[in-house]
Structures are given as C-alpha cells and as structure tokens.
PyMOL Python script that loads the backbone (N, CA, C, O; Angstrom):
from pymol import cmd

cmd.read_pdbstr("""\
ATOM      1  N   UNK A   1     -26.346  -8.779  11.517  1.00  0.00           N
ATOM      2  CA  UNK A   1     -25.014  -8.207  11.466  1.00  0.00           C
ATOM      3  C   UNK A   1     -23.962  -9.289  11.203  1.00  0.00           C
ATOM      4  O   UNK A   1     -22.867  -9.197  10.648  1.00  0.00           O
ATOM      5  N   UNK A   2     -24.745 -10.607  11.889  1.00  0.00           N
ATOM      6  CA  UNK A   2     -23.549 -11.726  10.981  1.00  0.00           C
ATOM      7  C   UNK A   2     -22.657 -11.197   9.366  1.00  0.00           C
ATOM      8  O   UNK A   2     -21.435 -11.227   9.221  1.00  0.00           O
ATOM      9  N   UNK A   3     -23.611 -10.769   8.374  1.00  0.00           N
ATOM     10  CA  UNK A   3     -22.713 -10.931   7.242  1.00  0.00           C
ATOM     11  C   UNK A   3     -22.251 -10.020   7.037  1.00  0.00           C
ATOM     12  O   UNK A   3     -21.496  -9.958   6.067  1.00  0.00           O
ATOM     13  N   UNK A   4     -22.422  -9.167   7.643  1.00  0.00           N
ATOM     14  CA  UNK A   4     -21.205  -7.786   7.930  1.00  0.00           C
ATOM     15  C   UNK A   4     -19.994  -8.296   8.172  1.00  0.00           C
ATOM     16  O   UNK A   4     -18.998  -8.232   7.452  1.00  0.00           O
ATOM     17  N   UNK A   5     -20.165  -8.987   9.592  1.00  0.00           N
ATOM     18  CA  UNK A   5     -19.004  -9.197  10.347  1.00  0.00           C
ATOM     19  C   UNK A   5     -18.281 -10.214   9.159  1.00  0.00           C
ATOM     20  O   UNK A   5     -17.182  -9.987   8.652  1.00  0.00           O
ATOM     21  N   UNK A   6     -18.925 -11.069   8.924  1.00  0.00           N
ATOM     22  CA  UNK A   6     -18.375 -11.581   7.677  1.00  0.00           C
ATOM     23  C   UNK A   6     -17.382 -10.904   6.694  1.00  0.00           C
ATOM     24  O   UNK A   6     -16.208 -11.223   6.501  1.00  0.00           O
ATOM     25  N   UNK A   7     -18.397  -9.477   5.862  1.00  0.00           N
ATOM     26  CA  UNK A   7     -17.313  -8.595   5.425  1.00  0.00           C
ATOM     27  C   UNK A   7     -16.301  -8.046   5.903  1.00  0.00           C
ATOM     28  O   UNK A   7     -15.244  -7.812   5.317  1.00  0.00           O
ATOM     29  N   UNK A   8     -16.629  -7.779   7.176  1.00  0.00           N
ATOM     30  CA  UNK A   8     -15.529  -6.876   8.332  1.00  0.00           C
ATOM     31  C   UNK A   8     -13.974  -7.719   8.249  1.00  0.00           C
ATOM     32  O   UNK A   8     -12.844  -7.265   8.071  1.00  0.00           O
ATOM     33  N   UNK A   9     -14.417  -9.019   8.443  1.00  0.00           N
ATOM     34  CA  UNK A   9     -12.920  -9.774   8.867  1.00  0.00           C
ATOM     35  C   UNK A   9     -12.152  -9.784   7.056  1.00  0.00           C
ATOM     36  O   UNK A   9     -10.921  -9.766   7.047  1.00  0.00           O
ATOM     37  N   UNK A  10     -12.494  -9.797   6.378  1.00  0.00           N
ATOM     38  CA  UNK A  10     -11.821 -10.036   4.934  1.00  0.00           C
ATOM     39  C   UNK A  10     -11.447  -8.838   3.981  1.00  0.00           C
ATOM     40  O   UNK A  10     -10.839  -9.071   2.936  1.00  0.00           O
ATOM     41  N   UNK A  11     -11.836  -7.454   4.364  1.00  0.00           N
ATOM     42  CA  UNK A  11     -11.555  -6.226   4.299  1.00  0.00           C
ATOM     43  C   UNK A  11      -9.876  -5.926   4.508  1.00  0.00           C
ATOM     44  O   UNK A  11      -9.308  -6.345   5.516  1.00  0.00           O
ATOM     45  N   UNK A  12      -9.171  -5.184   3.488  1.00  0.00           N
ATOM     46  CA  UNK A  12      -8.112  -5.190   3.071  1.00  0.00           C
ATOM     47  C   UNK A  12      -7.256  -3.971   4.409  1.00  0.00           C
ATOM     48  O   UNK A  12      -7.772  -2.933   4.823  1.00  0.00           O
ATOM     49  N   UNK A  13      -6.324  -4.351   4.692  1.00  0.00           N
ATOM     50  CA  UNK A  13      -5.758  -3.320   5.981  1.00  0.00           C
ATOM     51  C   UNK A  13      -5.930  -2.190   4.926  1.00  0.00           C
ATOM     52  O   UNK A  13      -5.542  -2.330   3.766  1.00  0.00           O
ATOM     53  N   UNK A  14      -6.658  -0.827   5.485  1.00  0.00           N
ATOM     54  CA  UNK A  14      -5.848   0.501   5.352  1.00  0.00           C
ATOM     55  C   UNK A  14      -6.611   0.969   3.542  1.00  0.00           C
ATOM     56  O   UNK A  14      -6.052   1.790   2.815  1.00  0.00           O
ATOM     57  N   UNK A  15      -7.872   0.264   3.158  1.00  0.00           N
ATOM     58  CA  UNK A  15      -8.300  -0.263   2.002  1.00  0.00           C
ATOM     59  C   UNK A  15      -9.028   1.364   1.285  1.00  0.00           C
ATOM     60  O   UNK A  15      -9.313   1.694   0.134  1.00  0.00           O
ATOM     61  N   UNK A  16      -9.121   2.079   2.627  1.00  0.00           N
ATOM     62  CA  UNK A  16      -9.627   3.945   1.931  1.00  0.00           C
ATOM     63  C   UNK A  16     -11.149   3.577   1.550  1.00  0.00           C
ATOM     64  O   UNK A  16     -11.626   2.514   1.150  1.00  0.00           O
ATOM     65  N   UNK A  17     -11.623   4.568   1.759  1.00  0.00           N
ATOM     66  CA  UNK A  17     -13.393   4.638   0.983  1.00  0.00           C
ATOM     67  C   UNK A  17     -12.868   4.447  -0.334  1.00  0.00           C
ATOM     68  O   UNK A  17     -11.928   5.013  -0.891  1.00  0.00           O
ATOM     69  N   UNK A  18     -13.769   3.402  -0.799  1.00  0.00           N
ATOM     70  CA  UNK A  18     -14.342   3.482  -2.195  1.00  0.00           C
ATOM     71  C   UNK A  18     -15.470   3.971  -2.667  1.00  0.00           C
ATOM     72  O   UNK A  18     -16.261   4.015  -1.725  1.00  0.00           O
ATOM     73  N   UNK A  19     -15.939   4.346  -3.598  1.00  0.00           N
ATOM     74  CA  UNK A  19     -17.701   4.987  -4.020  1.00  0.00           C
ATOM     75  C   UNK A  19     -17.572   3.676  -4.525  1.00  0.00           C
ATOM     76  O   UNK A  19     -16.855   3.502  -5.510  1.00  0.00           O
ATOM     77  N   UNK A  20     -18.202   2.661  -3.961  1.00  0.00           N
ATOM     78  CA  UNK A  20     -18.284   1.224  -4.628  1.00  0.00           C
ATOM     79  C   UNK A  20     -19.238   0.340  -3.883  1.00  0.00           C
ATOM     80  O   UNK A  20     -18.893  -0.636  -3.217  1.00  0.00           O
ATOM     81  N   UNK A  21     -21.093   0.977  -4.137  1.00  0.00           N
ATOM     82  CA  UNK A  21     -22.068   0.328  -3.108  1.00  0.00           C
ATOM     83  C   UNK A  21     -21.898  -1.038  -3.351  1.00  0.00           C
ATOM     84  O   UNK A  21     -21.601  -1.747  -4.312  1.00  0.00           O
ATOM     85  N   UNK A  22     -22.144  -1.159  -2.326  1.00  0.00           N
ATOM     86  CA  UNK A  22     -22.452  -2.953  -1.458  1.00  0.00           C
ATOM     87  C   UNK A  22     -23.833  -2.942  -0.989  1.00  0.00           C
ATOM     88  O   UNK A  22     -24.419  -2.057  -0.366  1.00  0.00           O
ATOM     89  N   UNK A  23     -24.288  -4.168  -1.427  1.00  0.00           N
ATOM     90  CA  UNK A  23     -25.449  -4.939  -0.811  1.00  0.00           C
ATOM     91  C   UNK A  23     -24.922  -5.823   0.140  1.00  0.00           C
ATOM     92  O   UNK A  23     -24.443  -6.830  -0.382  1.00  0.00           O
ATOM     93  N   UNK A  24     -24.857  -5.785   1.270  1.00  0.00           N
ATOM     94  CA  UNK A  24     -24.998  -6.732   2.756  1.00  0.00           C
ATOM     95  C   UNK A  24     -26.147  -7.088   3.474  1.00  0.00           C
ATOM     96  O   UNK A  24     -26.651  -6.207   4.171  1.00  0.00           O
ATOM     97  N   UNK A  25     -26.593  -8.039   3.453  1.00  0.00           N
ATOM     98  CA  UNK A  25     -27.589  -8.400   4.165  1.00  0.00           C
ATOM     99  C   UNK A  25     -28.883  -7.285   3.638  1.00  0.00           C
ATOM    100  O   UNK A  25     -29.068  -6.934   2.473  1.00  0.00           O
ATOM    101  N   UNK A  26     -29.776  -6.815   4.972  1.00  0.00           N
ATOM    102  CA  UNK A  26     -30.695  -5.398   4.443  1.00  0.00           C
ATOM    103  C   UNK A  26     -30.300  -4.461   4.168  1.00  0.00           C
ATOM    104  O   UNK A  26     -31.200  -3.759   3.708  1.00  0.00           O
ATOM    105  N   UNK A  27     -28.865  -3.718   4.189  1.00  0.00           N
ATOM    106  CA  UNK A  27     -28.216  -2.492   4.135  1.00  0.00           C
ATOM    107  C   UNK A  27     -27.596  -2.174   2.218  1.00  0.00           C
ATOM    108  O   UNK A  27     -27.021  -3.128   1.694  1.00  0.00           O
ATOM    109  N   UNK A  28     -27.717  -1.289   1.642  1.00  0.00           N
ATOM    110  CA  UNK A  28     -26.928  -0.723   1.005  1.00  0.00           C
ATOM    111  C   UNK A  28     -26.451   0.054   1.471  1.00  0.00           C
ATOM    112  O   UNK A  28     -26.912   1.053   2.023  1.00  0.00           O
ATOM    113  N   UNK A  29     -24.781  -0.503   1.226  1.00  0.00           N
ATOM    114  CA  UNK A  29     -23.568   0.184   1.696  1.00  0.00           C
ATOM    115  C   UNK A  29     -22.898   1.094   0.724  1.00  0.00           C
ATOM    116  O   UNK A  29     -22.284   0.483  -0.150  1.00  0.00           O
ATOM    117  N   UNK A  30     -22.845   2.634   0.632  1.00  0.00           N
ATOM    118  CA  UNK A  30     -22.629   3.740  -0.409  1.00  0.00           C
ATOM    119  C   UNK A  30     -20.586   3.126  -0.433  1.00  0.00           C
ATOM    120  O   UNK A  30     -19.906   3.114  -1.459  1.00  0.00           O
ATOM    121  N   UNK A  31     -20.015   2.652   1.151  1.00  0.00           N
ATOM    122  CA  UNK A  31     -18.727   2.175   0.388  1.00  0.00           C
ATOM    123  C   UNK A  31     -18.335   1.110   2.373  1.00  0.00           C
ATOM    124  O   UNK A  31     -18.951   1.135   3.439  1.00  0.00           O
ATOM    125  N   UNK A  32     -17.566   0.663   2.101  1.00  0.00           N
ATOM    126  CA  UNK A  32     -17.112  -0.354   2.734  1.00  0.00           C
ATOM    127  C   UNK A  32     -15.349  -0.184   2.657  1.00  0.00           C
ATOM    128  O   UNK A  32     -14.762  -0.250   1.577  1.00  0.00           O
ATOM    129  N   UNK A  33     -14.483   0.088   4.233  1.00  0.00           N
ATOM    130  CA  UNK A  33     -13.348   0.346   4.283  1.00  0.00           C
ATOM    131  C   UNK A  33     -12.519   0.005   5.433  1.00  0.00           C
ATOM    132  O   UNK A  33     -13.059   0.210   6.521  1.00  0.00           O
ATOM    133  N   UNK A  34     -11.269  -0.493   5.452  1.00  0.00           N
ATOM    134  CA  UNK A  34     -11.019  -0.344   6.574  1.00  0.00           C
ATOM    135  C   UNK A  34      -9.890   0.710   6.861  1.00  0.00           C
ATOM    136  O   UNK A  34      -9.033   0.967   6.015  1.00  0.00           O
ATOM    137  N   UNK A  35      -9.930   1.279   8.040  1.00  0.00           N
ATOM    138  CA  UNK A  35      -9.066   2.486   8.623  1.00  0.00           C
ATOM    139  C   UNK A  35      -8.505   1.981   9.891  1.00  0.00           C
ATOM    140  O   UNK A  35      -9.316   2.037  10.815  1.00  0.00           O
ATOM    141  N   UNK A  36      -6.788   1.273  10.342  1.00  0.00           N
ATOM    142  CA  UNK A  36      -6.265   0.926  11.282  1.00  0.00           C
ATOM    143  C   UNK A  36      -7.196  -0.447  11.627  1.00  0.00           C
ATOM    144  O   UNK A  36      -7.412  -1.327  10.794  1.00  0.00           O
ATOM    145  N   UNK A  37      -7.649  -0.457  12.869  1.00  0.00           N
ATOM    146  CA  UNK A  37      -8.525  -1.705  13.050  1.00  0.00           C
ATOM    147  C   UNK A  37      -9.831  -1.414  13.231  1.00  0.00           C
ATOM    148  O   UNK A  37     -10.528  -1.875  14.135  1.00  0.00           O
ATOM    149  N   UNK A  38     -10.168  -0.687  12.422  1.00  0.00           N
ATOM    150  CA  UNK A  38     -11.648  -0.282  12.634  1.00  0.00           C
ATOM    151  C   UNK A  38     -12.306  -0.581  10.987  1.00  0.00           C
ATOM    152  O   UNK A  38     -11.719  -0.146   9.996  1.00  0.00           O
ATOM    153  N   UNK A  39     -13.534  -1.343  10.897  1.00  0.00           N
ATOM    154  CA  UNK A  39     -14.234  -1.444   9.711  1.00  0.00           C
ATOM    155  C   UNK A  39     -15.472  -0.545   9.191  1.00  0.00           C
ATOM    156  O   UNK A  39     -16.592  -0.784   9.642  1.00  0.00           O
ATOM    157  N   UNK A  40     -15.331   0.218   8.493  1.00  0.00           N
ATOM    158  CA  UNK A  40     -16.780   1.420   8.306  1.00  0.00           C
ATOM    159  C   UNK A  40     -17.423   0.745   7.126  1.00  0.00           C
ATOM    160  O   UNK A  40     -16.974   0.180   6.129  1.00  0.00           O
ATOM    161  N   UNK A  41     -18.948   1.064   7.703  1.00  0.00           N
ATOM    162  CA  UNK A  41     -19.934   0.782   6.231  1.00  0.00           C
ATOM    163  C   UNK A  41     -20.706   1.705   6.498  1.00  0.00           C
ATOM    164  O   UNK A  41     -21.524   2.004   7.368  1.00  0.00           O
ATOM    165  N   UNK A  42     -19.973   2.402   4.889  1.00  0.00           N
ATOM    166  CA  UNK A  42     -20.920   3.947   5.049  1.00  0.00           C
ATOM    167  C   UNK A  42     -21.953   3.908   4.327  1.00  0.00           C
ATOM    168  O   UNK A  42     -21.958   3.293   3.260  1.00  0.00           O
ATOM    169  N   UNK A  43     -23.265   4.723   4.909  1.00  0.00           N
ATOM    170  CA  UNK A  43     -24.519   4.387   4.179  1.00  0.00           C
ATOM    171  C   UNK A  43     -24.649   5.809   3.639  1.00  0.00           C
ATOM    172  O   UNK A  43     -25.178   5.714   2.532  1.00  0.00           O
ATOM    173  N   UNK A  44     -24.455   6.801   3.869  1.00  0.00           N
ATOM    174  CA  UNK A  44     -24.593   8.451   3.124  1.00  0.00           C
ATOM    175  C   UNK A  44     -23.981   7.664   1.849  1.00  0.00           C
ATOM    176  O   UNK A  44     -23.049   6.869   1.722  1.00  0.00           O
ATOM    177  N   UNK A  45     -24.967   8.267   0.920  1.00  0.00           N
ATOM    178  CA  UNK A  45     -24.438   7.812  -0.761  1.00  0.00           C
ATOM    179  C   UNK A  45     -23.908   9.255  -1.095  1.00  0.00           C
ATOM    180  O   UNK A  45     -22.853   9.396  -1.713  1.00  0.00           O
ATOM    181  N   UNK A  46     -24.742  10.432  -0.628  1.00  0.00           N
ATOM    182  CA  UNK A  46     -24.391  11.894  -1.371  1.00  0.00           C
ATOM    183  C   UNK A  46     -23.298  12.902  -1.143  1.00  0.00           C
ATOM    184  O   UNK A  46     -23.131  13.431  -0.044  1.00  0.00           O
ATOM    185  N   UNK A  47     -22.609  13.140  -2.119  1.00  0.00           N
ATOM    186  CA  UNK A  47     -21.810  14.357  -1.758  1.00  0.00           C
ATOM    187  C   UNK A  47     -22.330  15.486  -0.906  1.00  0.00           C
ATOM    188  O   UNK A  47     -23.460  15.965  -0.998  1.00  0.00           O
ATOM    189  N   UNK A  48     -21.265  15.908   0.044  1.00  0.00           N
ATOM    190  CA  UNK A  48     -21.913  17.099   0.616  1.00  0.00           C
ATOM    191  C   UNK A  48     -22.522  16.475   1.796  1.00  0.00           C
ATOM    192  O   UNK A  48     -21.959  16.925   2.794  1.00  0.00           O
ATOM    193  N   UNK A  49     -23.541  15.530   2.139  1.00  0.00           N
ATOM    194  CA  UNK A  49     -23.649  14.612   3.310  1.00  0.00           C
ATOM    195  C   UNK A  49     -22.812  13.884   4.168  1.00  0.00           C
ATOM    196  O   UNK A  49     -22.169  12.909   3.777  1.00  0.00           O
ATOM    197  N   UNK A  50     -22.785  14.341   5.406  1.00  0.00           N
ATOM    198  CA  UNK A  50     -21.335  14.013   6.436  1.00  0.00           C
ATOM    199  C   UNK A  50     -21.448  12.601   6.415  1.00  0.00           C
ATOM    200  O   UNK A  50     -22.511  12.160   6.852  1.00  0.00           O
ATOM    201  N   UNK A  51     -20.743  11.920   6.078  1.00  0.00           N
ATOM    202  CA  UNK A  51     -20.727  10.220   6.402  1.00  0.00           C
ATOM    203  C   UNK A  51     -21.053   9.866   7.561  1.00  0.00           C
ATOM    204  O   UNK A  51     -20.759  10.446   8.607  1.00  0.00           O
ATOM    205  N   UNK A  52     -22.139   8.178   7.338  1.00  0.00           N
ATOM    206  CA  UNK A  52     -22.646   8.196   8.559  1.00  0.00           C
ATOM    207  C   UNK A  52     -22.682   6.266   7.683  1.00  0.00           C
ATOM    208  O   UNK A  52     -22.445   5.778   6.578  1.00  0.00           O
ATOM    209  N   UNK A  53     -23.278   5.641   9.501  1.00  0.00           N
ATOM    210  CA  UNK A  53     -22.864   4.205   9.128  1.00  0.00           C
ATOM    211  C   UNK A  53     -22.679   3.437  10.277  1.00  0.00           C
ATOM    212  O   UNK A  53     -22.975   3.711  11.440  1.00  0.00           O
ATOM    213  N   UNK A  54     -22.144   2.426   9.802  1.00  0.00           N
ATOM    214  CA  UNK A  54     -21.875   1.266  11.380  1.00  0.00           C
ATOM    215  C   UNK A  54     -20.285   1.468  10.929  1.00  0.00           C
ATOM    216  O   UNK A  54     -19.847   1.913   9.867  1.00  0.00           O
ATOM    217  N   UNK A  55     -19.407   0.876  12.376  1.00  0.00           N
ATOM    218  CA  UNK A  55     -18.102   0.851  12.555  1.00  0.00           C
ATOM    219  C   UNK A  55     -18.039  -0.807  13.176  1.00  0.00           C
ATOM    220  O   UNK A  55     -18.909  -1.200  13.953  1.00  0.00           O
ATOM    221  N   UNK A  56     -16.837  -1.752  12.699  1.00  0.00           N
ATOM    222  CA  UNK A  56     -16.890  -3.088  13.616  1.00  0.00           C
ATOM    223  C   UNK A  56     -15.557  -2.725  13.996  1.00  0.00           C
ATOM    224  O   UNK A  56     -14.692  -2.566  13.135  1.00  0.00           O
ATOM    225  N   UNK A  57     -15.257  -2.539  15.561  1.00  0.00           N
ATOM    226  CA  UNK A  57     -14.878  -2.287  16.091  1.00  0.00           C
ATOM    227  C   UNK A  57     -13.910  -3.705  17.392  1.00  0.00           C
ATOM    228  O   UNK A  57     -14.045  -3.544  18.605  1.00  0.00           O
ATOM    229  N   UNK A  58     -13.375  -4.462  17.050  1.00  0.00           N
ATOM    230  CA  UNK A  58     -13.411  -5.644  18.068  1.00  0.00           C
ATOM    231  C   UNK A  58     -12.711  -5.548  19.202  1.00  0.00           C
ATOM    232  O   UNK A  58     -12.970  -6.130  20.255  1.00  0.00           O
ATOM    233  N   UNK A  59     -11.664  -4.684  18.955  1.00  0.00           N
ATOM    234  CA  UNK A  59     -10.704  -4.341  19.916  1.00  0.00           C
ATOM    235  C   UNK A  59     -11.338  -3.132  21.054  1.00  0.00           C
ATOM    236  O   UNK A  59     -10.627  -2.384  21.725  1.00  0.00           O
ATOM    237  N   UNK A  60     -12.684  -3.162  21.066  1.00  0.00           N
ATOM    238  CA  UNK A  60     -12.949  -2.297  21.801  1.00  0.00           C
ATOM    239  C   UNK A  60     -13.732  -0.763  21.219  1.00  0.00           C
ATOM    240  O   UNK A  60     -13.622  -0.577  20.007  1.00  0.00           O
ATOM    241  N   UNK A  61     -14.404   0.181  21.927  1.00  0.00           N
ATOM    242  CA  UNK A  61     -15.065   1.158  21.742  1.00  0.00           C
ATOM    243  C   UNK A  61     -14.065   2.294  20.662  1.00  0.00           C
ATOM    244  O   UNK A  61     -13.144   2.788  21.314  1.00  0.00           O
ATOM    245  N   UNK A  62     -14.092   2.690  19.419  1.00  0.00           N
ATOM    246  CA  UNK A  62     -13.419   3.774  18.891  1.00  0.00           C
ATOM    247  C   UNK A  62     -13.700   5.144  19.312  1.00  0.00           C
ATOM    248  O   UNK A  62     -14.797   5.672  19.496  1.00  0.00           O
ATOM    249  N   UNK A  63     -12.488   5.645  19.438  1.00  0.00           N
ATOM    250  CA  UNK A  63     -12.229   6.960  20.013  1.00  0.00           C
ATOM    251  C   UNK A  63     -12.021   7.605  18.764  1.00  0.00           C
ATOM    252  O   UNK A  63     -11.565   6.961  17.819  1.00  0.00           O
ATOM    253  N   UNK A  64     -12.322   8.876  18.654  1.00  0.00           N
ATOM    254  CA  UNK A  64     -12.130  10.020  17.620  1.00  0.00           C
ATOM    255  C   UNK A  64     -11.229  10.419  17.766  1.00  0.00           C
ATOM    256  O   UNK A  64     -10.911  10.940  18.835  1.00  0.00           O
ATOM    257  N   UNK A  65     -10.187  10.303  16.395  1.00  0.00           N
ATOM    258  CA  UNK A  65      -8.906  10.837  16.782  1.00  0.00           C
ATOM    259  C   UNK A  65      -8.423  12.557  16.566  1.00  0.00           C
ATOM    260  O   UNK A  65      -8.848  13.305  15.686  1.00  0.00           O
ATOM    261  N   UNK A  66      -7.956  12.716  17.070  1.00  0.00           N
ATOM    262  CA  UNK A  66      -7.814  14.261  17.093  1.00  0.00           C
ATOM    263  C   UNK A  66      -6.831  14.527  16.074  1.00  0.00           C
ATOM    264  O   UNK A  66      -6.974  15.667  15.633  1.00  0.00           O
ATOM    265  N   UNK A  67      -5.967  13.947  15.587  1.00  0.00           N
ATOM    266  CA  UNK A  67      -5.398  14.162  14.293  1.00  0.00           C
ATOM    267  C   UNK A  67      -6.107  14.382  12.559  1.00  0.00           C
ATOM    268  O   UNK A  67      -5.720  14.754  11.451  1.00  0.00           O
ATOM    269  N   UNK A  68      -7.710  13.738  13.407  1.00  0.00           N
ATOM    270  CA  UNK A  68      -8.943  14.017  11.609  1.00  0.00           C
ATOM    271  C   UNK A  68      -9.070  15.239  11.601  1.00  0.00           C
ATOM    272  O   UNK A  68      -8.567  15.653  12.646  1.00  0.00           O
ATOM    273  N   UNK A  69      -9.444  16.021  11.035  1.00  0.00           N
ATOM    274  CA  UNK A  69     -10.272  17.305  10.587  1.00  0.00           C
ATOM    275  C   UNK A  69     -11.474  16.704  11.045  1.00  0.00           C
ATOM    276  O   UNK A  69     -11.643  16.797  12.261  1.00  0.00           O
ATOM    277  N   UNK A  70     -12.266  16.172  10.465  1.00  0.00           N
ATOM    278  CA  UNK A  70     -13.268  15.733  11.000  1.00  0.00           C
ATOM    279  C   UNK A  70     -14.127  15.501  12.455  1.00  0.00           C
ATOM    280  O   UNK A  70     -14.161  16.718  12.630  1.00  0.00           O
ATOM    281  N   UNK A  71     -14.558  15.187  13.165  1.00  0.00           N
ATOM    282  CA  UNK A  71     -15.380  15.025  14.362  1.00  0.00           C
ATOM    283  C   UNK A  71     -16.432  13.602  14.241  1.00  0.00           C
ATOM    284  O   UNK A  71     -17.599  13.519  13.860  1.00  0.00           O
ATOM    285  N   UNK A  72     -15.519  12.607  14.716  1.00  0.00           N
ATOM    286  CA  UNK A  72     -16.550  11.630  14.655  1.00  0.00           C
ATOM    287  C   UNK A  72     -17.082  10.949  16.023  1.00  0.00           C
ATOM    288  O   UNK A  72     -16.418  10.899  17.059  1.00  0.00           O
ATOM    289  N   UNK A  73     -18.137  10.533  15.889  1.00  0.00           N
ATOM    290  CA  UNK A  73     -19.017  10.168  17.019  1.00  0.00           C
ATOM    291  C   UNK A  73     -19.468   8.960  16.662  1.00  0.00           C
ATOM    292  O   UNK A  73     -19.815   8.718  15.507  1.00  0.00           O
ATOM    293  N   UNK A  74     -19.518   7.755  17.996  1.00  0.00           N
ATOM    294  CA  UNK A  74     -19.227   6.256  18.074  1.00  0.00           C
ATOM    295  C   UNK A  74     -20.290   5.924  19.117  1.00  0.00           C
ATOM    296  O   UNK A  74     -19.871   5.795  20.268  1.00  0.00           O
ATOM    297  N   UNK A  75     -21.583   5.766  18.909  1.00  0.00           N
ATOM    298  CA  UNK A  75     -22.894   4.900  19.473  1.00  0.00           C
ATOM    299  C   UNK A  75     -23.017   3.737  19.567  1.00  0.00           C
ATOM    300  O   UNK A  75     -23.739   3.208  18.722  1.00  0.00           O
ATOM    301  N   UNK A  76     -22.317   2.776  20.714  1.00  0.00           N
ATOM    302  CA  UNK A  76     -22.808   1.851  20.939  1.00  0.00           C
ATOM    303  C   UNK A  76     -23.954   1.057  20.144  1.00  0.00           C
ATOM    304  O   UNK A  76     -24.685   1.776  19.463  1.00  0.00           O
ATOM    305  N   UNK A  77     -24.261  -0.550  20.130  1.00  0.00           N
ATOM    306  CA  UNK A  77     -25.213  -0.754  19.295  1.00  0.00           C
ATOM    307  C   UNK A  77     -25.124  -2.206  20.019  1.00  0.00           C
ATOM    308  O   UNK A  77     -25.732  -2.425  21.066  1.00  0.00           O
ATOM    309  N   UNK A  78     -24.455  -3.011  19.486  1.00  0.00           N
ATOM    310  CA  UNK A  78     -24.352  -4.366  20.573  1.00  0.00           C
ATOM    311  C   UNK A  78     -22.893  -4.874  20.316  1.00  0.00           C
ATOM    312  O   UNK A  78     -22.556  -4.239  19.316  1.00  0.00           O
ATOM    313  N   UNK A  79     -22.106  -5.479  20.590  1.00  0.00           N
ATOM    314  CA  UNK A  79     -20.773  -6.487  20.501  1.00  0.00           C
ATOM    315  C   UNK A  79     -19.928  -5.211  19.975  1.00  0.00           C
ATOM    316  O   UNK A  79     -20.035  -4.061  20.400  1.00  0.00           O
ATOM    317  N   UNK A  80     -19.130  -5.638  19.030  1.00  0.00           N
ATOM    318  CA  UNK A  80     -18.401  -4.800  18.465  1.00  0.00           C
ATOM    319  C   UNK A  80     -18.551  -3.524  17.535  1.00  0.00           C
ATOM    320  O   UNK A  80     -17.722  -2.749  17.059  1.00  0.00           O
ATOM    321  N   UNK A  81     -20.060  -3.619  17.457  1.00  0.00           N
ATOM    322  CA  UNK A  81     -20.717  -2.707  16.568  1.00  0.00           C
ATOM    323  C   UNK A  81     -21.117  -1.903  16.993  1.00  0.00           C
ATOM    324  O   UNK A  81     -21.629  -2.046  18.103  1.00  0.00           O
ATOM    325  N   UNK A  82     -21.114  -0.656  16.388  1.00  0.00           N
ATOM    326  CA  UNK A  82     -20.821   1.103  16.480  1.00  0.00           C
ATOM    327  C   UNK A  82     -21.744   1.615  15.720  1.00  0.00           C
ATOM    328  O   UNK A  82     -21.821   1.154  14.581  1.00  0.00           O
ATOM    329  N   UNK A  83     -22.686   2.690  16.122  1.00  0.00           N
ATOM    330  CA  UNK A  83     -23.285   3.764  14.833  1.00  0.00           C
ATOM    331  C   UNK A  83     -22.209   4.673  15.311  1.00  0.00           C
ATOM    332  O   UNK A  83     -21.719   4.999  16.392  1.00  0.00           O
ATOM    333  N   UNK A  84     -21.980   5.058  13.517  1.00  0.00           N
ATOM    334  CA  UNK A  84     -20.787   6.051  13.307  1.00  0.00           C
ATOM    335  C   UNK A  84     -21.418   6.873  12.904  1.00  0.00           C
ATOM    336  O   UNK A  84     -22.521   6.665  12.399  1.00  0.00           O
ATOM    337  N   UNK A  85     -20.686   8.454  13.064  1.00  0.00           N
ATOM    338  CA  UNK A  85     -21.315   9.485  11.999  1.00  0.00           C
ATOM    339  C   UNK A  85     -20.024  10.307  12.180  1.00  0.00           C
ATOM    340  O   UNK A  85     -19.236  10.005  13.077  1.00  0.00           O
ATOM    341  N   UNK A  86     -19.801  11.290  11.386  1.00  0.00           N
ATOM    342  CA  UNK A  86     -18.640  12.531  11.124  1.00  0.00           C
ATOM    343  C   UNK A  86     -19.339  13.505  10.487  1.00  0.00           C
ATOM    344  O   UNK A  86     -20.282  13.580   9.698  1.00  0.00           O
ATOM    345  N   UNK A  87     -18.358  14.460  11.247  1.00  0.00           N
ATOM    346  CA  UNK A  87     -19.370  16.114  10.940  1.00  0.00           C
ATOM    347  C   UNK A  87     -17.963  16.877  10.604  1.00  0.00           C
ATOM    348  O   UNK A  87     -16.893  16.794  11.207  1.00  0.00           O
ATOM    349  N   UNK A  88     -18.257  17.535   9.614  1.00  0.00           N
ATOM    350  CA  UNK A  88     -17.149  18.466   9.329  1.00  0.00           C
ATOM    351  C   UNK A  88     -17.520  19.759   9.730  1.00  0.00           C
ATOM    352  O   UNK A  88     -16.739  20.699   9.582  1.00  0.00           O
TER     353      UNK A  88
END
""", "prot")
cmd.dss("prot")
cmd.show_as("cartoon", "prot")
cmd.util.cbc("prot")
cmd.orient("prot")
C-alpha cells in the first residue's frame, strides 16, 4: 500500500472520477480521485457496477455522508486505509 499512499498524497483537491485506469503496485485502478480529504481507488471498471475500492483516509475513519444519493460503506483494513463500496 506504500505506492498508493504515494499516489494518495499528490492527487489533485476535489480531482472527480476519471475513467482513466491506473496500474499501482498489484491493483488496476478503473479511476483514482480525490473527494474533500478522502482518496478513492476504484477498482469496478463496469458501468452499471456500484463502485467499490480502497479509500486513504488519514484524518481518521470516513463517515457516509447523508447529503450522497448513494450509500457508502467504510471497512477498516490497516492505518488509514478503508475497503470502500457504494450501493445505489
């Protein structure tokens, strides 16, 4: 997860999903973003598949905000890192 975190810190404030896979370390990443202070690397490549992925998180555990449409859910993993997923 080192070269994640690597990506995590140099990720543009507020940068939106891109459809723009990344190779990191073992992972292909379908897009790489940041949202407030939270970093997502989403691995669902397919339309129609609820996004799912790791979150780097440093400031602490992410809460689902109730302002998404969405429903997202935040699994522990080790340090700052999160399995993410969202369900519409």
């Amino acid at each position: 997860m080192e070269s994640m975190e690597q990506v995590a810190r140099t990720v543009e404030p507020d940068s939106g999903p891109e459809d723009k896979p990344r190779r990191i370390g073992l992972f292909d990443f379908s897009s790489v973003y940041r949202d407030r202070d939270l970093v997502y690397f989403q691995l669902s490549p397919w339309v129609g598949v609820d996004p799912y992925g790791y979150v780097w998180s440093p400031k602490g555990e992410p809460v689902d905000s109730p302002d998404d449409a969405a429903a997202q859910t935040f699994e522990h993993v080790q340090g700052p890192w999160y399995r993410w997923s969202e369900s519409w």
